[in-house]
DRENNU-760322 format. One record per residue: residue number from 1; residue in one letter; x, y, z of N, C-alpha, C in turn. Coordinates in steps of 0.02 Angstrom, whole numbers, plus 50000, padded with zeros to 5 digits. Layout:
BEGIN
ATOM/k/r/n_x/n_y/n_z/ca_x/ca_y/ca_z/c_x/c_y/c_z
ATOM/NUM/a/X/Y/Z/X/Y/Z/X/Y/Z $
...
This chain:
BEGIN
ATOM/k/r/n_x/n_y/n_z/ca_x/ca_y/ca_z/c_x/c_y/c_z
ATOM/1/x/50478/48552/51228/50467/48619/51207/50392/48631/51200 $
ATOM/2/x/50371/48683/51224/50316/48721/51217/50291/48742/51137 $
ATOM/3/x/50242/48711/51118/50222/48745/51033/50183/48818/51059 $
ATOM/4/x/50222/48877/51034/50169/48934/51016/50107/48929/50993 $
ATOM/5/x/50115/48940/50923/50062/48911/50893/50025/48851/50891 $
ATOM/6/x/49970/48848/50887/49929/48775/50935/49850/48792/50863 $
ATOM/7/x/49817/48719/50894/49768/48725/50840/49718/48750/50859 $
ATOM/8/x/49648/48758/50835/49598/48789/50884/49585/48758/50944 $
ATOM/9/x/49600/48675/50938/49559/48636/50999/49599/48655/51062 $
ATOM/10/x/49663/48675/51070/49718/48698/51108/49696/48802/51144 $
ATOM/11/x/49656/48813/51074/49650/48880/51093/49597/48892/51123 $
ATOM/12/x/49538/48845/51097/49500/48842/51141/49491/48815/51220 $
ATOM/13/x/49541/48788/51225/49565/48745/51290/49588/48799/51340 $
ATOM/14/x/49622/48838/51322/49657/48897/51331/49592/48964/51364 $
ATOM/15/x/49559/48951/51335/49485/49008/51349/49420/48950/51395 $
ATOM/16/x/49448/48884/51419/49418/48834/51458/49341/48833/51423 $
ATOM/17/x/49343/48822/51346/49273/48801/51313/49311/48734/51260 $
ATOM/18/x/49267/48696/51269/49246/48660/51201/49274/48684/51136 $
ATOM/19/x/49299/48620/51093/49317/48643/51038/49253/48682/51000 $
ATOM/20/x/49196/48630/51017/49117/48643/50971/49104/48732/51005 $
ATOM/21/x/49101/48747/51057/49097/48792/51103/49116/48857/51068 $
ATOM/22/x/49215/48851/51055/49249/48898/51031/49222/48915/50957 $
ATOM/23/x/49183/48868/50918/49198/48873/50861/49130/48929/50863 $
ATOM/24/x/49082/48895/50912/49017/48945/50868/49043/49006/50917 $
ATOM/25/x/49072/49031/50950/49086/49102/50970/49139/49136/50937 $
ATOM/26/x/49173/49093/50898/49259/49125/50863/49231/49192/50818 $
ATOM/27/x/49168/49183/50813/49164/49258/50773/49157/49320/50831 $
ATOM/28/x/49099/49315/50858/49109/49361/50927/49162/49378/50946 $
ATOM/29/x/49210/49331/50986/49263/49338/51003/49307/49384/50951 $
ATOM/30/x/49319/49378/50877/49366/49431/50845/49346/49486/50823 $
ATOM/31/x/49254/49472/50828/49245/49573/50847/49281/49583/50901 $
ATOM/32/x/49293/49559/50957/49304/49600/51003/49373/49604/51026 $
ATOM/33/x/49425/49570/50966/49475/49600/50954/49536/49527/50969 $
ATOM/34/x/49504/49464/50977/49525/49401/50991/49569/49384/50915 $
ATOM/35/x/49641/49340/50927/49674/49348/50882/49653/49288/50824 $
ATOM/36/x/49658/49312/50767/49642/49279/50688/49697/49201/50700 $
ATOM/37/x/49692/49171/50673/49732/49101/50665/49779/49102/50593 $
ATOM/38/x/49859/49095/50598/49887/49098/50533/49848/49071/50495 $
ATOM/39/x/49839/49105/50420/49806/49108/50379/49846/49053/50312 $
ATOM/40/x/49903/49023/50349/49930/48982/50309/49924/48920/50352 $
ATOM/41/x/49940/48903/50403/49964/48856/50470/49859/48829/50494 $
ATOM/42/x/49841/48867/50498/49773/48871/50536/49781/48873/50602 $
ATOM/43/x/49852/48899/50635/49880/48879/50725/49851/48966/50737 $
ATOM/44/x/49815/48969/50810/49837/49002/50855/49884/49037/50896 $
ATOM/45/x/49899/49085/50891/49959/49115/50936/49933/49112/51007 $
ATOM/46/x/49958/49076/51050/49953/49063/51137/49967/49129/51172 $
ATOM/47/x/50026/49172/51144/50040/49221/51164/50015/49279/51140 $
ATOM/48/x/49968/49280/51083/49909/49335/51080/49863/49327/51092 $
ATOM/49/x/49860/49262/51126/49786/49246/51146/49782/49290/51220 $
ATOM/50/x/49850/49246/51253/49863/49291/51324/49859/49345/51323 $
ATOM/51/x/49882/49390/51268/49896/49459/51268/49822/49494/51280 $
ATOM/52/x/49766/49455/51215/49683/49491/51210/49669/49482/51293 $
ATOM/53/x/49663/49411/51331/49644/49394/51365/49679/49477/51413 $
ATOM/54/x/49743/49473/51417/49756/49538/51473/49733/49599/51465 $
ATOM/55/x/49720/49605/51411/49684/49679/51381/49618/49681/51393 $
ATOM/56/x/49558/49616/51386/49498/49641/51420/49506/49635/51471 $
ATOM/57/x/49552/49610/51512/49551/49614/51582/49561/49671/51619 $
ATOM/58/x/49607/49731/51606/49619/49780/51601/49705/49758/51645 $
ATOM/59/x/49726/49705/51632/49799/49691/51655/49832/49749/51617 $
ATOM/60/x/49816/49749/51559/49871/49793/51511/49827/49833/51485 $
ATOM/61/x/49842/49888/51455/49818/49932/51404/49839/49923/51325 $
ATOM/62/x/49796/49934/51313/49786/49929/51214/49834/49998/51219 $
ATOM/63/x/49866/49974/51156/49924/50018/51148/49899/50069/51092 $
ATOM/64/x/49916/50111/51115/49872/50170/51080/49943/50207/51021 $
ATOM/65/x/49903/50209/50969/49916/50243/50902/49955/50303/50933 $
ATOM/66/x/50011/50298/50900/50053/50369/50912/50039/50417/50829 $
ATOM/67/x/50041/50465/50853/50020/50529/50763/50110/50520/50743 $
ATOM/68/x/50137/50507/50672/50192/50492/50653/50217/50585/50648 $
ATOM/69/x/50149/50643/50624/50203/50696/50637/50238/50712/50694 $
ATOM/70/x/50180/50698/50769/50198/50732/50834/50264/50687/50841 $
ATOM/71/x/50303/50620/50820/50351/50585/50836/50404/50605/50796 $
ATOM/72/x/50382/50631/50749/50451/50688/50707/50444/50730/50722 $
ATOM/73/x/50411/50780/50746/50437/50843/50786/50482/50820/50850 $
ATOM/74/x/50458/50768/50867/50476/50775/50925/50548/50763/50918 $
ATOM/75/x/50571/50716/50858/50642/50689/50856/50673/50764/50823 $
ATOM/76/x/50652/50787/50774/50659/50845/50771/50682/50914/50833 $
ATOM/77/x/50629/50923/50866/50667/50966/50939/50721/50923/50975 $
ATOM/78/x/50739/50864/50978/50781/50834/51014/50868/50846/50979 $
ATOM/79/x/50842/50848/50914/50922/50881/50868/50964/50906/50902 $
């Protein structure tokens, strides 16, 4: 079985740097929107790593904020 969650040296492996590498950029990297490490576990998510990685790539789009009134009107006119 595949572990999801992985430790930094795995996440950094993952972004093809150095554990030493990942560590002095891990701040850079979560300005720019790179995922936090459980705050209980200290693991990496592999699959939000992939996810940031597809989003600056422009594979995917950042999912954009829906307004919660325009989504009740809208369920609203659908009555």
């Amino acid at each position: 079985m595949d572990p999801r969650d992985v430790p930094a040296e795995k996440a950094a492996r993952r972004l093809h740097l150095t554990l030493a590498e990942f560590e002095a950029k891990l701040l850079s990297l979560q300005d720019r929107g790179f995922p936090r490490a459980d705050p209980t576990t200290g693991m990496f998510d592999l699959k939000a790593i992939d996810a940031w990685m597809d989003r600056r790539s422009g594979l995917t789009r950042p999912e954009q904020a829906r307004d919660s009134r325009e989504v009740a009107l809208g369920r609203i006119a659908n009555l």
